[in-house]
OpenMM code with the backbone's topology and positions (N, CA, C; nanometers):
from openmm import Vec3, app, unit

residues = "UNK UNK UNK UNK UNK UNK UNK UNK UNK UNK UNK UNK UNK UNK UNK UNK UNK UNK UNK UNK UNK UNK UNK UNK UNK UNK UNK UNK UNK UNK UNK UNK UNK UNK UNK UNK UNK UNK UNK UNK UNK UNK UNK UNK UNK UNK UNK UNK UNK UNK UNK UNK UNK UNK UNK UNK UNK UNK UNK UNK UNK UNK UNK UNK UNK UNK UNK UNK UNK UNK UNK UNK UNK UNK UNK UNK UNK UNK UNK UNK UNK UNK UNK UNK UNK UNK UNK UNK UNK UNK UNK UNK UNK UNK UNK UNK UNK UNK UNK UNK UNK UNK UNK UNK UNK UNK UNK UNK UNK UNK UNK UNK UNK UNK UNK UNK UNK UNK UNK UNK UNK UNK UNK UNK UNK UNK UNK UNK UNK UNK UNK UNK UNK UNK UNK UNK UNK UNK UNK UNK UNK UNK UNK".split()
positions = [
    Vec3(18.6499, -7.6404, 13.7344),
    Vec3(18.7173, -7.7512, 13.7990),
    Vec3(18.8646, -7.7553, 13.7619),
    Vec3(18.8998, -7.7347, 13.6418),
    Vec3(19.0392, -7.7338, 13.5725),
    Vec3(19.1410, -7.6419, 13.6481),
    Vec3(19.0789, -7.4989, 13.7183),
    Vec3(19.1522, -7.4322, 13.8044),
    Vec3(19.1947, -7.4715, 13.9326),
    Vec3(19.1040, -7.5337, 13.9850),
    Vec3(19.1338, -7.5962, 14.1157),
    Vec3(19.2103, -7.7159, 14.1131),
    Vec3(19.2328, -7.8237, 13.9692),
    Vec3(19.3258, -7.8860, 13.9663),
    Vec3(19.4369, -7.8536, 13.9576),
    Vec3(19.4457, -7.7684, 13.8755),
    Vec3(19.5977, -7.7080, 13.8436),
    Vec3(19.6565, -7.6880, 14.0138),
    Vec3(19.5762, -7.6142, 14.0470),
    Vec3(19.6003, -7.5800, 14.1695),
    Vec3(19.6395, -7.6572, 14.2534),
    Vec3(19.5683, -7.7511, 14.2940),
    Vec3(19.6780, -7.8914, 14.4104),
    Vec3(19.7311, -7.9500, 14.3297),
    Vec3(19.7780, -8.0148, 14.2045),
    Vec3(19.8737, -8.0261, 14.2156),
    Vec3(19.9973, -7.9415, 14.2034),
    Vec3(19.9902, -7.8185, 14.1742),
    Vec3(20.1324, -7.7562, 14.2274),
    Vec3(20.1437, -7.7538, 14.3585),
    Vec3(20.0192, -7.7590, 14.4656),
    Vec3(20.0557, -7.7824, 14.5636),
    Vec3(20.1152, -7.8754, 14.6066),
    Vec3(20.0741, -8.0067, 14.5422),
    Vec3(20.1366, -8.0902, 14.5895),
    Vec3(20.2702, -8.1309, 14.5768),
    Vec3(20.3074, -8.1135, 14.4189),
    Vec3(20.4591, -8.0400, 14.3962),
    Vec3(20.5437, -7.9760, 14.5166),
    Vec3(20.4818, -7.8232, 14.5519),
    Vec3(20.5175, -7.8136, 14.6448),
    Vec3(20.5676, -7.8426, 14.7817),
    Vec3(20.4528, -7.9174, 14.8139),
    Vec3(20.4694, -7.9965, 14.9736),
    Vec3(20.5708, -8.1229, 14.9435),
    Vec3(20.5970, -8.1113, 14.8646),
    Vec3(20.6923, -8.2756, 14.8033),
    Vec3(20.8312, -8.1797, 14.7739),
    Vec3(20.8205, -8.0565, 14.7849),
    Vec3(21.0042, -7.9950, 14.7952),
    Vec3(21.0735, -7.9519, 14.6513),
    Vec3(20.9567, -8.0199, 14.5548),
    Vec3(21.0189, -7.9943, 14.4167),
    Vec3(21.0464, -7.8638, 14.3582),
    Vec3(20.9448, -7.7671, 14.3856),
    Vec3(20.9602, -7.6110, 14.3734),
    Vec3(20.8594, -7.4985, 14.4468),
    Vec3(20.8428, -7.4298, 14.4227),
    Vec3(20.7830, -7.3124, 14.4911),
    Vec3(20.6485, -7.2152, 14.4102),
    Vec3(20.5509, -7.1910, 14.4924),
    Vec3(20.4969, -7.0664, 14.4001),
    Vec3(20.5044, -6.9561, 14.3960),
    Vec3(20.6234, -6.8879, 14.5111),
    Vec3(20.6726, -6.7670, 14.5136),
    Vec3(20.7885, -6.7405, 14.3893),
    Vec3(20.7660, -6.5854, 14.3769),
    Vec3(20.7854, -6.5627, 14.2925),
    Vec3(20.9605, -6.5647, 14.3667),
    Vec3(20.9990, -6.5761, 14.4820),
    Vec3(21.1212, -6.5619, 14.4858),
    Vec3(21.1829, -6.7088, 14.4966),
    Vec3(21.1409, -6.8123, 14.4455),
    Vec3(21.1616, -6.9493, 14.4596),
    Vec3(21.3354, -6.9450, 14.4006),
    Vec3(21.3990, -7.0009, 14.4771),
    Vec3(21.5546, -7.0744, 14.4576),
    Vec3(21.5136, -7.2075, 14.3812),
    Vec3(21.3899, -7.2835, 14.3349),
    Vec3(21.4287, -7.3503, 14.2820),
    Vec3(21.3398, -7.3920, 14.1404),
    Vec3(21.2633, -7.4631, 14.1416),
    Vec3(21.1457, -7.4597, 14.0400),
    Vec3(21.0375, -7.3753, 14.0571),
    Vec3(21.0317, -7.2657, 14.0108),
    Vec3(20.9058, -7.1796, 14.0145),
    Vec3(20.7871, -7.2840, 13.9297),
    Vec3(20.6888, -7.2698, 14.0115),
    Vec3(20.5809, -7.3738, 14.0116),
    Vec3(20.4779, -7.2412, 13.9042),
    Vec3(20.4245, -7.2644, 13.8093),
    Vec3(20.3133, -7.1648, 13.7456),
    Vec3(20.2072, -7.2753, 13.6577),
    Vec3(20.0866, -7.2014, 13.6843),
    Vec3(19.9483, -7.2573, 13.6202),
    Vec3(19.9607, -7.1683, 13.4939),
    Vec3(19.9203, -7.2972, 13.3434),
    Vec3(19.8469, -7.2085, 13.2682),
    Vec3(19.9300, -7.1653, 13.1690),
    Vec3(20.0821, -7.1337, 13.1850),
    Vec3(20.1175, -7.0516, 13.1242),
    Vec3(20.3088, -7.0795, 13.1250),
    Vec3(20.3885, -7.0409, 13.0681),
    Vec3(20.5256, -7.0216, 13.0900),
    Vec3(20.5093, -6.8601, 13.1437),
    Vec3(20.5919, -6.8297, 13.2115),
    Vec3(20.6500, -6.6889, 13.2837),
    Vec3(20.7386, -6.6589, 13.1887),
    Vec3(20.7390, -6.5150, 13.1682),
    Vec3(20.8404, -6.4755, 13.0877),
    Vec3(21.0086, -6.5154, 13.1848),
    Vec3(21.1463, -6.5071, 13.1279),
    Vec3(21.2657, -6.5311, 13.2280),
    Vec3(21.3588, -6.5107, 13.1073),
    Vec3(21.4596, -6.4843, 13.1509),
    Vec3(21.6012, -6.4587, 13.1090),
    Vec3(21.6818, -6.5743, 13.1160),
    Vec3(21.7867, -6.5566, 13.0316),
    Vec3(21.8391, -6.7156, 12.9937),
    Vec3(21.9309, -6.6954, 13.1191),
    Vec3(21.9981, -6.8290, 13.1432),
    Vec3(22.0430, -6.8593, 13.2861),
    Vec3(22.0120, -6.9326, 13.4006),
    Vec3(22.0468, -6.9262, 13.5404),
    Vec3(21.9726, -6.9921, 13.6240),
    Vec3(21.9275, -6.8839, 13.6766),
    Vec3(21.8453, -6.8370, 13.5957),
    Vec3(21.7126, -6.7407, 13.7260),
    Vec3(21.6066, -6.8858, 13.7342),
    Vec3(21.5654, -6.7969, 13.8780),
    Vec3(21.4075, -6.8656, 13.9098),
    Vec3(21.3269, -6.8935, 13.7877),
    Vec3(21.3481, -6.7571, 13.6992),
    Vec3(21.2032, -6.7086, 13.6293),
    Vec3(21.2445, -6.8445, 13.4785),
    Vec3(21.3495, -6.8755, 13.5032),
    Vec3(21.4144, -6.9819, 13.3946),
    Vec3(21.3815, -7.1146, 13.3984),
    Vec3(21.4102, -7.1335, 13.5178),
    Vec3(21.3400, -7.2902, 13.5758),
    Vec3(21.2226, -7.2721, 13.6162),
    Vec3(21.1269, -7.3723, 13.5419),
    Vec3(21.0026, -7.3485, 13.5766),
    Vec3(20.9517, -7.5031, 13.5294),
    Vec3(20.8320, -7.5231, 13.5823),
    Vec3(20.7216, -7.6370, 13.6108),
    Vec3(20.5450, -7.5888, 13.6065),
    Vec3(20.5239, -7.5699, 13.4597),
    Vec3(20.4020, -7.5177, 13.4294),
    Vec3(20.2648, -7.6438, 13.4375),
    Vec3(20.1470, -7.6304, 13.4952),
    Vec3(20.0630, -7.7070, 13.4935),
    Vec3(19.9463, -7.6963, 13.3900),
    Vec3(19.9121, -7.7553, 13.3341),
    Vec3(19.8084, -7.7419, 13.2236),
    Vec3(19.7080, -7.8270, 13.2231),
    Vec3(19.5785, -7.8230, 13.2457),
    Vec3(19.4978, -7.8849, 13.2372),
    Vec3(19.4746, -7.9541, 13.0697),
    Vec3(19.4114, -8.0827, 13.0585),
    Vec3(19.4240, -8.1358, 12.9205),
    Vec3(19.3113, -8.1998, 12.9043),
    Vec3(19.2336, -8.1668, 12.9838),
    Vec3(19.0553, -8.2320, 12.9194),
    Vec3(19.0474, -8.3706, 13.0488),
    Vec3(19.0258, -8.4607, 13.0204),
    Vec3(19.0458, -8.5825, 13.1146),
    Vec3(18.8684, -8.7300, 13.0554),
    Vec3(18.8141, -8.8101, 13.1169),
    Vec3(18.7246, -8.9579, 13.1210),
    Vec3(18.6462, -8.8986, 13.1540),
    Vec3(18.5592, -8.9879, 13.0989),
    Vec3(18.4167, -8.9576, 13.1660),
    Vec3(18.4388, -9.0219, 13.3390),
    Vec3(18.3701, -8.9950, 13.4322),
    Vec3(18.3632, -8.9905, 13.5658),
    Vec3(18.3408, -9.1378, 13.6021),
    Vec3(18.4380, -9.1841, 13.7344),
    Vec3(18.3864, -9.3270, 13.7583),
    Vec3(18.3099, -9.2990, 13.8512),
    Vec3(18.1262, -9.3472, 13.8347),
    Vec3(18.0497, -9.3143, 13.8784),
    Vec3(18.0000, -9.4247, 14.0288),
    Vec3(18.1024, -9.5719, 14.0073),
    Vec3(18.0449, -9.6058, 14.1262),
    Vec3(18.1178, -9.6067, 14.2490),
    Vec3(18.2573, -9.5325, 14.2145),
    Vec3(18.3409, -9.4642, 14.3395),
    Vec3(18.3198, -9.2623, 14.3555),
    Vec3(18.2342, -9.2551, 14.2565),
    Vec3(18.1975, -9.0750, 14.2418),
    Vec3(18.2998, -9.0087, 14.2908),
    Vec3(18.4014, -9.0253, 14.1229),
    Vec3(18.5048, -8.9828, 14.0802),
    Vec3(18.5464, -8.9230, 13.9901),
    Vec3(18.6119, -8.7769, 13.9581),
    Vec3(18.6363, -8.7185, 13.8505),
    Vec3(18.7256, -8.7741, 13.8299),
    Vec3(18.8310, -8.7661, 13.6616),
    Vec3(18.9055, -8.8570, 13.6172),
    Vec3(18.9688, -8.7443, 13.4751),
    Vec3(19.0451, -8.6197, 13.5840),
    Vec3(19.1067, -8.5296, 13.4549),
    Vec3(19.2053, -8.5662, 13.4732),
    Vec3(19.3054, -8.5149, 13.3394),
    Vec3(19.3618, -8.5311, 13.2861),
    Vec3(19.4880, -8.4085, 13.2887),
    Vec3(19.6323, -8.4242, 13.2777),
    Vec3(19.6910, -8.3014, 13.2644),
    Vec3(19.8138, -8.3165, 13.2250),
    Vec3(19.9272, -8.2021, 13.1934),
    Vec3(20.0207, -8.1964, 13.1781),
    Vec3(20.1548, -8.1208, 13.2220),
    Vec3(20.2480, -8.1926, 13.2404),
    Vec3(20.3314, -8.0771, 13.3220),
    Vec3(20.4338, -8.0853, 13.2307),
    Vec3(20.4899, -7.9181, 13.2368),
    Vec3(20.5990, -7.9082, 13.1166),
    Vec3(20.7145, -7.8543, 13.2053),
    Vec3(20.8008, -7.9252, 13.1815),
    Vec3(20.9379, -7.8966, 13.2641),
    Vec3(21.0536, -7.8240, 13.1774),
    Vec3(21.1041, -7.7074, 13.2405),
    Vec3(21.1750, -7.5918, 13.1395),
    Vec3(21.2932, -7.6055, 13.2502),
    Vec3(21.4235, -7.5945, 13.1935),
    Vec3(21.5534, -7.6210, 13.2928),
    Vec3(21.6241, -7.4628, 13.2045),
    Vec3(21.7781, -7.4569, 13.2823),
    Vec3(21.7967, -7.3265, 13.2179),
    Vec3(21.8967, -7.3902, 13.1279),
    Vec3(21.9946, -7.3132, 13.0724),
    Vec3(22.0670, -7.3551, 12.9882),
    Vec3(22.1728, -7.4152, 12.9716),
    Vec3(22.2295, -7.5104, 12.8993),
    Vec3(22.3226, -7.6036, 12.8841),
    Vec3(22.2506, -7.7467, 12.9170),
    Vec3(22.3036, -7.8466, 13.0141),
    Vec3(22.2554, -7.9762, 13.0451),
    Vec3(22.1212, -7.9875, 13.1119),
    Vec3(22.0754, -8.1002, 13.0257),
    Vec3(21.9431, -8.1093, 13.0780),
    Vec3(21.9212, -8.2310, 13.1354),
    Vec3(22.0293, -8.2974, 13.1818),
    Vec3(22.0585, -8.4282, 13.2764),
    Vec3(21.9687, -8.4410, 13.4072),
    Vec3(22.0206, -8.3099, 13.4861),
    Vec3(21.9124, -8.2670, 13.5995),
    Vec3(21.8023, -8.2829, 13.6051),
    Vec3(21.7764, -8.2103, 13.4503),
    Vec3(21.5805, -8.1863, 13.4302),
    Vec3(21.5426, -8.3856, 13.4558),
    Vec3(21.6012, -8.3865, 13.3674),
    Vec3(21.5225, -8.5921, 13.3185),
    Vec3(21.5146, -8.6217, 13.4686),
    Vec3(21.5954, -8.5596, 13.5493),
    Vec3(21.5936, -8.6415, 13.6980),
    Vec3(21.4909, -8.5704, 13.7614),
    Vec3(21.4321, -8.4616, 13.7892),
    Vec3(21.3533, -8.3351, 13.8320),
    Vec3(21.1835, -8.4309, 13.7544),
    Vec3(21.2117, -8.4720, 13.6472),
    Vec3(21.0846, -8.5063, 13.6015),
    Vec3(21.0570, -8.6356, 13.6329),
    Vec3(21.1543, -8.7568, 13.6917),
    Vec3(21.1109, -8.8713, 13.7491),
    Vec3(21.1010, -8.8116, 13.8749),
    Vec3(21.0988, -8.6908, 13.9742),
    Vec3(21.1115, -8.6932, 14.0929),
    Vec3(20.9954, -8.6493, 14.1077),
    Vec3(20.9409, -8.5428, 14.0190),
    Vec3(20.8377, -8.4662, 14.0030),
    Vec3(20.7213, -8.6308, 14.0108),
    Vec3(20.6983, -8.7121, 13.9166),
    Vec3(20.6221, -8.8592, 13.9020),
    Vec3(20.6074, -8.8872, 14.0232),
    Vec3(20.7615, -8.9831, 14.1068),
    Vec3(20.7347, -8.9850, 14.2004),
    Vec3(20.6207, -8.9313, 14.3123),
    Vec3(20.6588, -8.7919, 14.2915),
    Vec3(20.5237, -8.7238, 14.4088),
    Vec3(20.4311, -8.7554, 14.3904),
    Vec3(20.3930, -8.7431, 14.3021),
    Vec3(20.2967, -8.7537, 14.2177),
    Vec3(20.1752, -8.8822, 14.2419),
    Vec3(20.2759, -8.9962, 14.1932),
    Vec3(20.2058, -9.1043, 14.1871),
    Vec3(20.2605, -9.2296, 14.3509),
    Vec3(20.3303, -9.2222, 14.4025),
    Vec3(20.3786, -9.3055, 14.5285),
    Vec3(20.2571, -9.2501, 14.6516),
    Vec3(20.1516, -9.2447, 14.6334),
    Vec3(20.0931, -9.2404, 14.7179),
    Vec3(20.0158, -9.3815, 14.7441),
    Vec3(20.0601, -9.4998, 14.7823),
    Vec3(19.9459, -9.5926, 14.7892),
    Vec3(19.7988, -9.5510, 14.8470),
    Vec3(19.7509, -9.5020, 14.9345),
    Vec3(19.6881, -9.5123, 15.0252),
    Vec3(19.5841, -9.3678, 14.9376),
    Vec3(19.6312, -9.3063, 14.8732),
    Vec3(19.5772, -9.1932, 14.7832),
    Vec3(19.5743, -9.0597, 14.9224),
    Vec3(19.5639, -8.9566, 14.8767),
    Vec3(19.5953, -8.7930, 14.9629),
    Vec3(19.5201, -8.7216, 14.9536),
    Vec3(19.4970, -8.6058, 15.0370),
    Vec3(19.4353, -8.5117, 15.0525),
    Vec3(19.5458, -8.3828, 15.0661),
    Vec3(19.4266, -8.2767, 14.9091),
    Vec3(19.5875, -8.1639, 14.8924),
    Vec3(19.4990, -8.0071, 14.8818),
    Vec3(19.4760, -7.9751, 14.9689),
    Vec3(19.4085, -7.8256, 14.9600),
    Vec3(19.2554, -7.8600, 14.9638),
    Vec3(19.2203, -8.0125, 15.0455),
    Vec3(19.0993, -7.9957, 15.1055),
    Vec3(19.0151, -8.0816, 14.9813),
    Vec3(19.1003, -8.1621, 14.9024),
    Vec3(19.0329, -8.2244, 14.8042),
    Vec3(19.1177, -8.3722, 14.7748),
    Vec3(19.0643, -8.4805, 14.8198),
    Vec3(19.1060, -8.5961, 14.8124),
    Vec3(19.1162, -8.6684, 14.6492),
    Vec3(19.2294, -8.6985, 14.6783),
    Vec3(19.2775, -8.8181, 14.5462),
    Vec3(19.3135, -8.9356, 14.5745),
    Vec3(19.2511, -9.0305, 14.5078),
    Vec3(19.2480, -9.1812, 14.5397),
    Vec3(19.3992, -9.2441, 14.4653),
    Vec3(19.4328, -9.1385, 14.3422),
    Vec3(19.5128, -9.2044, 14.2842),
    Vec3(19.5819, -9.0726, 14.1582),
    Vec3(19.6803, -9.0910, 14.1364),
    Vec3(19.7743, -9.0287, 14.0400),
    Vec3(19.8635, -9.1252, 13.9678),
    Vec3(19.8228, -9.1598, 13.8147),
    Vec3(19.8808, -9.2109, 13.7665),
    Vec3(19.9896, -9.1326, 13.6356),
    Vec3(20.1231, -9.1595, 13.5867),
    Vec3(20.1555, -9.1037, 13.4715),
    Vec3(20.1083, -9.1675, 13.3443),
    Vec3(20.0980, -9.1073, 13.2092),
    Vec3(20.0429, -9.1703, 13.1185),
    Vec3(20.1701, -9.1307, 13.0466),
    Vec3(20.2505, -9.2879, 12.9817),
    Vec3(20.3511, -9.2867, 12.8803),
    Vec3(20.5179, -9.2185, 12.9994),
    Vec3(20.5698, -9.2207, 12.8601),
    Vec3(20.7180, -9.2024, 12.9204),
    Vec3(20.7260, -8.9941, 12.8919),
    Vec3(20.8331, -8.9514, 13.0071),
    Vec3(20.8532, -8.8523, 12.9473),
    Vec3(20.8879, -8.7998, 12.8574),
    Vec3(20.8397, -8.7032, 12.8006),
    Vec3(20.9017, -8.6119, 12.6236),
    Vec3(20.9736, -8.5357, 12.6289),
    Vec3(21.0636, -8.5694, 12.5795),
    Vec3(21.1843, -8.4475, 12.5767),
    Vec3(21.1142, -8.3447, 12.4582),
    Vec3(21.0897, -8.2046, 12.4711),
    Vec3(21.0405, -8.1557, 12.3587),
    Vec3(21.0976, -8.0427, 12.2584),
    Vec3(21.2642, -8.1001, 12.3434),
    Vec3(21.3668, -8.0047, 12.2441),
    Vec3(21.4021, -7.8789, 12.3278),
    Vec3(21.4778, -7.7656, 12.2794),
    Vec3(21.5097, -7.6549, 12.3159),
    Vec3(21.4467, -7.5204, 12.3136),
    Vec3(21.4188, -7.4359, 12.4049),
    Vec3(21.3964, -7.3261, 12.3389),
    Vec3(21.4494, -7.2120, 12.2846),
    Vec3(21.3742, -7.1089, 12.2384),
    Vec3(21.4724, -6.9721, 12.1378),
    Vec3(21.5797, -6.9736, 12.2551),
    Vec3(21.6176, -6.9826, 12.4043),
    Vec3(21.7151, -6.9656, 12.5162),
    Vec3(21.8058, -7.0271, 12.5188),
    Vec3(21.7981, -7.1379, 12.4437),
    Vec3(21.8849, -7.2579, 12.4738),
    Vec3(21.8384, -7.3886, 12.5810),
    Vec3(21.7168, -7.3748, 12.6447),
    Vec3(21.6457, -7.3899, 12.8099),
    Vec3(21.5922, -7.5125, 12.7473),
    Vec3(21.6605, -7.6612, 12.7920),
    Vec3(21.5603, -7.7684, 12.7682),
    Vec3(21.4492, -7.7930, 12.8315),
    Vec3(21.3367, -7.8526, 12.7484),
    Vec3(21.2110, -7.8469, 12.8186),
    Vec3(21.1723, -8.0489, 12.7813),
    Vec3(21.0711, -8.0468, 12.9017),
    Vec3(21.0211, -8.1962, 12.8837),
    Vec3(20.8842, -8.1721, 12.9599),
    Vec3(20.8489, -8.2818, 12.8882),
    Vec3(20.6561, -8.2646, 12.9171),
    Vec3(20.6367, -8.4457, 12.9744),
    Vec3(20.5398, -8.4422, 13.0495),
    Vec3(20.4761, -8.5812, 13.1341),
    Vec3(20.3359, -8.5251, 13.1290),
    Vec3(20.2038, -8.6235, 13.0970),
    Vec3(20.0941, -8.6310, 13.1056),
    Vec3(20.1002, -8.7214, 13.2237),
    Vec3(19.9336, -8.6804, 13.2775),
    Vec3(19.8907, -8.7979, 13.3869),
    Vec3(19.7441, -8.8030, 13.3517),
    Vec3(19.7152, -8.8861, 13.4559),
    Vec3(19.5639, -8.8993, 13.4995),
    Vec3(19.5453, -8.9044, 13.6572),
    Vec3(19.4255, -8.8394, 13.6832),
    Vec3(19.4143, -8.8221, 13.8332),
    Vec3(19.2310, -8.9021, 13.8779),
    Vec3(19.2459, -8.9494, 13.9512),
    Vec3(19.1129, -8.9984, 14.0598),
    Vec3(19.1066, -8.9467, 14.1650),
    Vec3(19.0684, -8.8706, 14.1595),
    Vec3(19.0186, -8.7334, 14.2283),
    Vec3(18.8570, -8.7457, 14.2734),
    Vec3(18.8058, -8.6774, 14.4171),
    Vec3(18.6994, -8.6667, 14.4493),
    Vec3(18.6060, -8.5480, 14.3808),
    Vec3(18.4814, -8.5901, 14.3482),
    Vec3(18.3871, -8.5041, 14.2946),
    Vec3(18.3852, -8.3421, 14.3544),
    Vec3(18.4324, -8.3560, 14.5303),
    Vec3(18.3631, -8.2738, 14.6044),
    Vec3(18.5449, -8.2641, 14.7113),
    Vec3(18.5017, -8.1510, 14.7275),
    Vec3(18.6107, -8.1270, 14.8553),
    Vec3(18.5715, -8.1632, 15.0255),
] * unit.nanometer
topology = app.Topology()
chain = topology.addChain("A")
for resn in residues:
    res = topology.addResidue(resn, chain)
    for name in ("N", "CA", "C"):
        topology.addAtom(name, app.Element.getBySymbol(name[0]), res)
């Protein structure tokens, strides 16, 4: 199940303009699972928006609802990371402004909430600031 989450929501990332899952993306390369290796700078392979699954509730059983859990880690390239802080309320936004809840690769969500404020989680060996946002999702059992 954790794969197929990861999965819409970068889609949904996607369809919301924030970045891409091609590898030739001009802007946030979207990746499950993992950081991409990249070179310091503004390459693609630099800016990136990794999805991570993080365990998630037991199921609300009288709307028969899964209720995982996840994290997205936001990597900018080097120098100011002004942009990023804005990239990661825009990223929320998508995220969670759905009143009416969506359907994203054939699997309905009632709801996307963020949990806490974003983390700035410092620099890396690149110089490349990074920031992390948890959520929670209400998500359908079934596609």
């Amino acid at each position: 199940m954790s794969y197929a989450l990861v999965d819409e929501i970068l889609a949904k990332l996607s369809s919301g303009g924030l970045g891409s899952l091609s590898s030739s993306a001009t802007t946030y390369r979207l990746v499950a699972r993992a950081w991409l290796p990249g070179t310091i700078g503004g390459t693609t392979q630099a800016q990136q928006i990794a999805c991570f699954p993080t365990g998630g509730l037991p199921r609300e059983p009288e709307e028969d609802l899964d209720r995982p859990t996840f994290q997205l880690l936001f990597r900018g390239t080097s120098g100011s990371s002004t942009g990023l802080e804005q990239d990661v309320e825009t990223a929320i936004r998508i995220l969670t402004t759905s009143p009416n809840g969506f359907t994203i690769l054939n699997r309905r969500y009632a709801s996307i909430d963020s949990r806490g404020n974003m983390l700035y989680l410092g620099r890396d060996q690149n110089n490349r600031p990074m920031y992390a946002q948890n959520f929670i999702a209400w998500r359908s059992r079934t596609t």
